[in-house]
C-alpha positions as CSV (number, residue, x, y, z in Angstrom):
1,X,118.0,-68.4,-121.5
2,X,116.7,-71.6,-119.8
3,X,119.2,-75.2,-120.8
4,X,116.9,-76.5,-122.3
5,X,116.4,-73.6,-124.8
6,X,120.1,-73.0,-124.8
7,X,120.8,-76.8,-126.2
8,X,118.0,-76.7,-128.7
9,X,119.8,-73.2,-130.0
10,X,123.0,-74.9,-129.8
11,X,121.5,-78.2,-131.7
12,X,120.1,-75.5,-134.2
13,X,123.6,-74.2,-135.2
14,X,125.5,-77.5,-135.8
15,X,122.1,-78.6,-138.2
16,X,122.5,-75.6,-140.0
17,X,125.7,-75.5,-140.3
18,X,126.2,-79.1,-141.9
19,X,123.2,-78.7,-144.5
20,X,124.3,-75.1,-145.4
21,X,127.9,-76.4,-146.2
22,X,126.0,-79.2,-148.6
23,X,123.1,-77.1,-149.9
24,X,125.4,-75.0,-152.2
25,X,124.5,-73.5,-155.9
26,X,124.9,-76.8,-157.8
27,X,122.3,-78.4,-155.2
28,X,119.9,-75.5,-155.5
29,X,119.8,-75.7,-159.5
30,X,118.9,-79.6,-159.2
31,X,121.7,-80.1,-161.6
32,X,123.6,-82.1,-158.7
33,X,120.4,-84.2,-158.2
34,X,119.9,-84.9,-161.6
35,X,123.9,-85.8,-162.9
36,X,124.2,-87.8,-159.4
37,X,120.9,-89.6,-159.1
38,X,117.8,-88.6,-161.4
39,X,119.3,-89.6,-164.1
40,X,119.7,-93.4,-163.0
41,X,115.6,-93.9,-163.0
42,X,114.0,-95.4,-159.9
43,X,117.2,-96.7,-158.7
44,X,118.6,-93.1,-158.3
45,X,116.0,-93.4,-155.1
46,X,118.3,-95.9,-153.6
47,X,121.6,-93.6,-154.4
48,X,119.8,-91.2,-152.2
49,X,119.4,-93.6,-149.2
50,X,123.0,-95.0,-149.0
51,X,123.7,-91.1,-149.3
52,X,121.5,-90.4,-146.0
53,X,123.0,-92.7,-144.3
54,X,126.6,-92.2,-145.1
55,X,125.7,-88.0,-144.2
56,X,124.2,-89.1,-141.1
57,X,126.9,-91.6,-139.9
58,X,129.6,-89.4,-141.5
59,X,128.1,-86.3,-139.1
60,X,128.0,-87.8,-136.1
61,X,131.0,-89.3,-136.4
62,X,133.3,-86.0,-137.5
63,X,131.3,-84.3,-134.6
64,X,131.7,-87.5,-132.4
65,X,136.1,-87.0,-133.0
66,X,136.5,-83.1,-133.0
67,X,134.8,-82.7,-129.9
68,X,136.9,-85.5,-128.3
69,X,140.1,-84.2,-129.2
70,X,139.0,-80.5,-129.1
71,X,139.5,-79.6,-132.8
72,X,139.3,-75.8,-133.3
73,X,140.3,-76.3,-137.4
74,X,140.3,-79.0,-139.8
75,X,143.6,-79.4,-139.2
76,X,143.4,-81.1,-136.0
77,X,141.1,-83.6,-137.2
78,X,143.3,-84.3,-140.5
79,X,146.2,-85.4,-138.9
80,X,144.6,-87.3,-136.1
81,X,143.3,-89.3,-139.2
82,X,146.2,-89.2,-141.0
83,X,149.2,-88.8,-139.4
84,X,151.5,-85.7,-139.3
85,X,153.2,-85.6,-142.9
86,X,150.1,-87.0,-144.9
87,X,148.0,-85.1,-142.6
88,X,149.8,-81.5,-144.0
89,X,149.7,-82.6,-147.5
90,X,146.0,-82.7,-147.4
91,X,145.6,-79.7,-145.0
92,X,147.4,-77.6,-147.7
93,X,144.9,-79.3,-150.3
94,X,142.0,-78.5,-148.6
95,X,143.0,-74.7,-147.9
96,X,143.4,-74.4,-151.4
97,X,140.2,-76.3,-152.1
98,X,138.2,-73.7,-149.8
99,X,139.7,-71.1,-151.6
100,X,139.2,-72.3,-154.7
101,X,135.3,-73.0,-153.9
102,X,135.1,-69.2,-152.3
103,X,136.3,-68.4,-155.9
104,X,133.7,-70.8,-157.8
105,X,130.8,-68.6,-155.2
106,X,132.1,-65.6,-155.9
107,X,131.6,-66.5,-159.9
108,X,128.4,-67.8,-159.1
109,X,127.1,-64.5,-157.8
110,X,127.9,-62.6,-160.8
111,X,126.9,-65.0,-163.1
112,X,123.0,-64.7,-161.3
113,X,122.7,-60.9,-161.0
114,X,123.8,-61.1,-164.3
115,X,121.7,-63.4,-166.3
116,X,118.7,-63.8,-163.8
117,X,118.8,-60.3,-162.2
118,X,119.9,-58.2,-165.5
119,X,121.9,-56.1,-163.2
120,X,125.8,-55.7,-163.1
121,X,127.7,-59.1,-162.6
122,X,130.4,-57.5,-161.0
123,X,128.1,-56.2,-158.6
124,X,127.5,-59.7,-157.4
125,X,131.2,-60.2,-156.4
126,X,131.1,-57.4,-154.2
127,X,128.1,-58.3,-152.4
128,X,129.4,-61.8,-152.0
129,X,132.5,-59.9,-150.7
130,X,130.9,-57.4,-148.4
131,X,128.1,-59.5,-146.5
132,X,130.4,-63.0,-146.0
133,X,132.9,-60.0,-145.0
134,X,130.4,-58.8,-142.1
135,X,129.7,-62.4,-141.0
136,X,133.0,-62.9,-140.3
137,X,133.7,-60.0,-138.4
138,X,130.9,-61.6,-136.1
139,X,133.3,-64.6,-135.3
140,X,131.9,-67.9,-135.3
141,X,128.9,-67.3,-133.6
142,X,128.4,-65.0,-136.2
143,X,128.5,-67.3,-138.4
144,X,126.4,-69.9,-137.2
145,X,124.0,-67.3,-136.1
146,X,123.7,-66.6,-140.1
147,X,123.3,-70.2,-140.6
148,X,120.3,-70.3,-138.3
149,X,118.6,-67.8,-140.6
150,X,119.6,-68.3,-144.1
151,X,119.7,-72.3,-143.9
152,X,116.2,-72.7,-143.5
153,X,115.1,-70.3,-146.2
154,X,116.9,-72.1,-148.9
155,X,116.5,-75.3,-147.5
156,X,112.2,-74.6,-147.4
157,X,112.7,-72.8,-150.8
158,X,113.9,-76.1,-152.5
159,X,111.3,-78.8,-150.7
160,X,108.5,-75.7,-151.8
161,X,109.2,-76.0,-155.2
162,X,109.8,-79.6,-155.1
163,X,106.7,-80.5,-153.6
164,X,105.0,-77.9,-155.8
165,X,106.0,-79.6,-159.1
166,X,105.3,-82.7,-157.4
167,X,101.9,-81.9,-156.5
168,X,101.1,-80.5,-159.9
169,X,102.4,-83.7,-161.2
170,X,100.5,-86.2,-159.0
171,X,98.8,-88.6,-161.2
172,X,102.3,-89.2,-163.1
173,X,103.9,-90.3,-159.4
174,X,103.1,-94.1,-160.7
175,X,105.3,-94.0,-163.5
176,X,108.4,-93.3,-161.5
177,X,109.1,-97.0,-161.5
178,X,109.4,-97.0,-165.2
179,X,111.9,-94.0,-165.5
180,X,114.2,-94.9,-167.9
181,X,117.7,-94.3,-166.7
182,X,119.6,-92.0,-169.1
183,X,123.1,-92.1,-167.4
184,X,124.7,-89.9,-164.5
185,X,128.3,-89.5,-163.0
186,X,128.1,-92.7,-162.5
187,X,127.9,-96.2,-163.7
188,X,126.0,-97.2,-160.6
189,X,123.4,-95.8,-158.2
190,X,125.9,-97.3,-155.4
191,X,128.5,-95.4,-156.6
192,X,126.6,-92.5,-157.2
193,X,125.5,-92.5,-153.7
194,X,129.2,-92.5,-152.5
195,X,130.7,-89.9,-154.7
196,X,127.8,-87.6,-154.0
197,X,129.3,-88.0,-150.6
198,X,132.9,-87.7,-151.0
199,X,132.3,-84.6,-153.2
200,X,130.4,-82.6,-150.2
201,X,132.9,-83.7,-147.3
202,X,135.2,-80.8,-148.0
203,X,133.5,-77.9,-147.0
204,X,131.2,-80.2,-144.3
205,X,134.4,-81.3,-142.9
206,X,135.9,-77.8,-142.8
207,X,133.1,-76.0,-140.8
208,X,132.0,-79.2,-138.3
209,X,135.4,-79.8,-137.1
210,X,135.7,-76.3,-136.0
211,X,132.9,-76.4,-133.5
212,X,134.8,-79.2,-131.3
213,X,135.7,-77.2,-128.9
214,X,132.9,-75.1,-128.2
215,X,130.0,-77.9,-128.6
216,X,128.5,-80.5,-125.8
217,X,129.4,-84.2,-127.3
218,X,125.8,-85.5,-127.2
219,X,124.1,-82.5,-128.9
220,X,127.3,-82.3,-131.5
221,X,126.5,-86.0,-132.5
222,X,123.0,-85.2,-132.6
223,X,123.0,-82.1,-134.7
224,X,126.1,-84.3,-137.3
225,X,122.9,-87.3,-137.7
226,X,119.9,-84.7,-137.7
227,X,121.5,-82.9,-140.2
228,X,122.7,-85.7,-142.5
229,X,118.4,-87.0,-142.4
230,X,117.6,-83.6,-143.5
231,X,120.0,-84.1,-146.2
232,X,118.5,-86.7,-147.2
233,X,115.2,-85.9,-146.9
234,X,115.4,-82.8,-149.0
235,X,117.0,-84.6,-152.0
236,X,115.3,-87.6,-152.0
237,X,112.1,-84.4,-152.4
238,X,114.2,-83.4,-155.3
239,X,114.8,-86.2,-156.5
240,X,111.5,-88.0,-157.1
241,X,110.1,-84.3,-158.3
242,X,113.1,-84.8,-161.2
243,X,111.9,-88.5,-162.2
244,X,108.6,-87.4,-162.5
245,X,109.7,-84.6,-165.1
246,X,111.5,-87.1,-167.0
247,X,113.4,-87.2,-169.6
248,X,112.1,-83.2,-170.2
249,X,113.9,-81.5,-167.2
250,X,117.4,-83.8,-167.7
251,X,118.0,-81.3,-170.9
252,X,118.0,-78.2,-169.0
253,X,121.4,-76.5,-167.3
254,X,119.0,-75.8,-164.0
255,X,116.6,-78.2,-163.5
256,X,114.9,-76.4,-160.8
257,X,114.6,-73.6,-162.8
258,X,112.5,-75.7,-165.5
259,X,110.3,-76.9,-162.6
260,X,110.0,-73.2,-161.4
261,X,108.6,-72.3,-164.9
262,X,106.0,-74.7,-164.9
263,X,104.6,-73.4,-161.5
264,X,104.3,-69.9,-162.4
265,X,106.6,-66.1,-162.4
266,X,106.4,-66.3,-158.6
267,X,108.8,-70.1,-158.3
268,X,110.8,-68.3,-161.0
269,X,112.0,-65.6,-158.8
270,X,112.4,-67.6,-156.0
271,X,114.5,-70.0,-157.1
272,X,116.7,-67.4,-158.8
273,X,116.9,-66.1,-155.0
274,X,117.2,-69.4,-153.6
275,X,120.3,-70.1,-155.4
276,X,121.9,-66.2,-154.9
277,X,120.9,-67.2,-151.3
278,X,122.7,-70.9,-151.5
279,X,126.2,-69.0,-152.7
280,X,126.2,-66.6,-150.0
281,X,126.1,-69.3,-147.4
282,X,128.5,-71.5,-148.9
283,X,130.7,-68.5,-149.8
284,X,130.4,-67.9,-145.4
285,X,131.1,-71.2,-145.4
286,X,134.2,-71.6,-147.0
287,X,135.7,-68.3,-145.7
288,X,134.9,-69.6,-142.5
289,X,136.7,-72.7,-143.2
290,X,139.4,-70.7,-144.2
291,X,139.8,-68.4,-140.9
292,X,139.3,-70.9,-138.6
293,X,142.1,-72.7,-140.3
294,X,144.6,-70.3,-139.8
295,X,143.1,-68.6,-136.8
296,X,141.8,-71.5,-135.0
297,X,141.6,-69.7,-131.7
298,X,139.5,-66.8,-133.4
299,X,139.6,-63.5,-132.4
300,X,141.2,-60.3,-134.5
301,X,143.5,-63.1,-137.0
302,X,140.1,-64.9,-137.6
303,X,138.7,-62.0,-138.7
304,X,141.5,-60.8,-140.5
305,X,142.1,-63.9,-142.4
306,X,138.7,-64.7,-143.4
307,X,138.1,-60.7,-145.1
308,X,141.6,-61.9,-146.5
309,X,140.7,-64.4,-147.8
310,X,137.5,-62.8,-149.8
311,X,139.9,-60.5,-151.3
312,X,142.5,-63.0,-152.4
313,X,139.8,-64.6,-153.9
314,X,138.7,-61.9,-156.2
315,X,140.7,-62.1,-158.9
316,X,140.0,-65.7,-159.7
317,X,136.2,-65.0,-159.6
318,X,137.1,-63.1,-163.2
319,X,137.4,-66.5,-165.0
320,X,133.9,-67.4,-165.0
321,X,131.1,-69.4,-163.2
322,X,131.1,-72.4,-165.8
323,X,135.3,-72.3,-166.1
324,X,136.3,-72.4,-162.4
325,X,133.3,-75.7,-161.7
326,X,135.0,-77.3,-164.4
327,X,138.7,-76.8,-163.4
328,X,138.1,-77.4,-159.8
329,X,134.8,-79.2,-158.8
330,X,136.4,-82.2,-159.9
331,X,139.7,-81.7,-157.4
332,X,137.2,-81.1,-154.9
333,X,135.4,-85.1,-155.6
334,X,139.2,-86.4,-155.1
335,X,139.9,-84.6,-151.7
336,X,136.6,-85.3,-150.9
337,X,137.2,-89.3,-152.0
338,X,140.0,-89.3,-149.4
339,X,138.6,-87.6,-146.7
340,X,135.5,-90.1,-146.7
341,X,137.4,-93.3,-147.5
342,X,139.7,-91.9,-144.1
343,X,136.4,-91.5,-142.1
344,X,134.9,-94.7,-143.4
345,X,138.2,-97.0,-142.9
346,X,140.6,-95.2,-139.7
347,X,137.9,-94.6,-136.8
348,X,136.8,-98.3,-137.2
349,X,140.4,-99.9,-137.2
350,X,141.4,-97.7,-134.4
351,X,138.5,-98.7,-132.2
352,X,139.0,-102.4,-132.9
353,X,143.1,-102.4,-132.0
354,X,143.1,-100.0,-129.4
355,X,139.5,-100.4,-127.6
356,X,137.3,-98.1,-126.2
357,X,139.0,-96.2,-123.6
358,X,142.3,-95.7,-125.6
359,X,140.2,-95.0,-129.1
360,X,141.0,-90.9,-129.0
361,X,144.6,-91.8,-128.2
């Protein structure tokens, strides 16, 4: 394969890999969208551009550190932020967080063949099981292989059926300056735009740090920044396609799924299989997360951990979709808060007192 080729393959995987460990299930109902910025009117618009920016600088920059101290795990790049004893507290916080989040995927699955398929919910687990399984066993080219695949499709699922509604809706577009704010996470569109960030840093963190040692510095920055504009770009799509359904689609549990309806049987199905599609890649995600923790020099233990860490996960998918996103989604927004307040803050001071040349030190 010529370089040039080989880089643009190589840029493909660390895009796809950062927006697939965003774009999970919550993202593909809209129901993220809409609690973290639809819901706060026009201003919601300017959430989402602090939020671009803070994905694209926060993208480059975890790229920009694990490839200069030749991270292999999450690990690596934890305690150089944090020092050795805070540095394992959150390690063993953020193992449990990827577990817990294989868990929530795992619930997910069953709770969509379920209610959107009709067929067996348990069925769902398994299959969440068996193909994140069979990724794994391809190591992580395996995996970002699969993110070069699946990515896209969900990703140009959502902007189709954003644009759609948006389209359909295209006389309205001039009211979006009047949407009436009716709440959110958040008292503010700033803070919405930060939290929205600190909540998906976990998994982001996870995956991205792992490729420092097998990823060329420039195209690893370049893929952390490309990847955090798509970001952006996709739910600002969202986003505005949610104002202009206002206040109708804020009373729905999927959002989406209310745009899909209007568009026809077709958008229905597809965004049922958009979301399925959205667990599985988090669900590779995490469990990739996982292996390359504890393996970080892959081979048989990453395999072995990661289709151990599907089957430890199995019994806590039992409790339910709705019960496990309560319980732990909002553990994930405080390791999240820390990890991005780390990023934001350490890599700054360090650059300033040290310099330059001693900055990786």
């Amino acid at each position: 394969m010529p370089r040039s080729q080989s880089n643009l393959l190589l840029l493909a995987k660390v895009v796809t890999a950062y927006v697939g460990s965003v774009i999970g299930a919550g993202f593909a109902s809209g129901q993220e969208i809409m609690q973290f910025f639809i819901l706060h009117g026009c201003n919601g618009l300017l959430g989402v551009v602090l939020s671009t920016v803070l994905f694209a600088y926060l993208g480059g920059l975890v790229m920009f550190l694990s490839i200069k101290i030749r991270a292999t795990s999450y690990k690596e790049l934890i305690i150089f932020l944090l020092g050795t004893k805070a540095g394992k507290i959150v390690d063993v916080l953020n193992l449990l967080m990827l577990m817990g989040g294989l868990s929530v995927m795992m619930a997910g699955s069953a709770a969509v063949f379920g209610e959107h398929f009709g067929l067996p919910a348990r069925a769902g687990v398994w299959v969440v099981i068996v193909l994140t399984s069979l990724v794994i066993m391809g190591g992580l080219n395996g995996v970002l292989t699969a993110n070069v695949f699946l990515v896209p499709l969900k990703l140009l699922a959502v902007v189709l059926i954003a644009l759609t509604a948006i389209y359909k809706a295209k006389e309205a577009i001039f009211l979006i300056p009047q949407a009436t704010p009716l709440g959110g996470v958040a008292d503010s569109w700033v803070w919405a735009g930060f939290l929205y960030v600190s909540y998906n840093m976990v998994v982001p963190v996870a995956v991205l740090s792992s490729l420092g040692g097998s990823i060329p510095l420039k195209i690893g920055v370049a893929g952390g920044i490309t990847g955090g504009f798509l970001l952006g770009l996709s739910v600002s799509i969202v986003t505005v396609a949610g104002l202009l359904y206002l206040p109708e689609a804020a009373a729905y549990e999927i959002p989406l799924l209310f745009l899909a309806n209007k568009l026809g049987f077709v958008f229905h199905w597809l965004l049922g299989f958009l979301i399925w599609l959205a667990i599985i890649t988090t669900a590779i995600a995490d469990a990739h997360g996982i292996a390359s923790r504890l393996a970080p020099h892959g081979g048989v233990n990453y395999r072995f951990f990661g289709i151990c860490a599907c089957l430890l996960a199995l019994p806590f998918a039992g409790c339910g979709f709705s019960n496990l996103v309560r319980l732990l989604y909002p553990l994930f927004g405080y390791a999240g808060l820390v990890l991005l307040v780390c990023l934001l803050i350490i890599p700054p001071i360090r650059f300033l007192r040290n310099g330059k040349k001693s900055f990786i030190s």
